[in-house]
C-alpha positions, 0 to 999 in steps of 0.5 A: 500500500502506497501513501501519497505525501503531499509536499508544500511548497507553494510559497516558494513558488509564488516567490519564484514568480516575484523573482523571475519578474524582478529578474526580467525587470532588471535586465530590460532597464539596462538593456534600456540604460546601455542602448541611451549610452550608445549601444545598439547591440542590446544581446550583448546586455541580454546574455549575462541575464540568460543564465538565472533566469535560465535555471529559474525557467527550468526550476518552474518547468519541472515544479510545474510539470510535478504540481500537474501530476502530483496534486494530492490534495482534494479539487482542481487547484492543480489545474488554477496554479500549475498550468499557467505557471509550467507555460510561464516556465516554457517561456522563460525558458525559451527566452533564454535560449532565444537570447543566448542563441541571438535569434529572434525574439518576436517567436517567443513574445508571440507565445507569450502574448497567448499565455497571457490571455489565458492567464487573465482568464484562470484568474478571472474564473479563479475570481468567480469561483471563489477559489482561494481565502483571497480571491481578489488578490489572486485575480490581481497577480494573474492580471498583472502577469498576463498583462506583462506577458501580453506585453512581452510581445512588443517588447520583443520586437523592440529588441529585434529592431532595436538597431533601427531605432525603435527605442527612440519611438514614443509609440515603441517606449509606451509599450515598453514603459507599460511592460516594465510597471506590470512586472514590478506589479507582478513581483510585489504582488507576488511577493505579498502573496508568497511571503503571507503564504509562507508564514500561514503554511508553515502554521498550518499546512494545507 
């Protein structure tokens, strides 16, 4: 007879959210700073960036991928955390790999923009279902990422036609100014979520 042991470790993985995001954050404002210096090779900024948040992608991907199977807790919360946060894992993933590999980027942005309708909607459903104690805020951090991945994707055809100036377009940094105050919305709203959660499981797991 076999026992199903249930390993919480939720609260981790909402801050690993907060950190990707802060990560990213980091790495486009000074993609953003060196382009004003004068230079236009913005992969050259990008790569150092690539190999954290390589490791934090992976880390995402396979947590991800073990939450999907091995949920052994009643109902469907698998589905409402696991699934949006394993594409988040792909994505950054591929990111990485795209920038480390200097191919385009606006693949990778395409893909996030779909994520992030879909992660709008697990959060709005997650709203009206009542899913978690804290139904507001959970809507708000899947509103606040998928808006930053929907923006991911002009982002990233600022960095593939960077070389033709788009930095220097208001239209173009308007996209990239929205991008950048999401993700700071999503790290400190993920941050809040994962810290509270940390304190409340470690009182009383799930």
């Amino acid at each position: 007879m076999t026992t199903n042991v249930f390993v919480d470790n939720l609260g981790i993985q909402i801050l690993s959210l907060s950190t990707v995001a802060m990560l990213v954050l980091y790495v486009t404002v000074e993609m953003y700073l060196r382009y004003r210096k004068g230079m236009k090779n913005v992969y050259e900024t990008e790569v150092p960036g690539t190999m954290p948040l390589f490791i934090l992608g992976l880390y995402i991907t396979l947590s991800g991928f073990w939450g999907q199977l091995a949920w052994t807790l009643p109902g469907s919360y698998n589905i409402l955390f696991y699934d949006p946060y394993t594409i988040l894992g792909i994505i950054i993933l591929s990111g990485s790999v795209s920038v480390f590999r200097k191919t385009p980027l606006q693949y990778v942005g395409f893909l996030s923009l779909l994520a992030g309708f879909v992660t709008i909607f697990y959060g709005y459903e997650a709203y009206i279902l009542n899913m978690t104690n804290s139904p507001f805020n959970t809507m708000l951090l899947y509103v606040f990422f998928g808006i930053a991945a929907i923006f991911a994707y002009p982002v990233s055809l600022i960095v593939d036609r960077v070389d033709r100036g788009s930095m220097d377009n208001k239209i173009w940094m308007g996209f990239l100014v929205i991008f950048w105050i999401m993700l700071l919305a999503s790290a400190l709203m993920a941050g809040y979520i994962g810290f509270t959660a940390i304190g409340h499981h470690l009182f009383k797991a799930p």
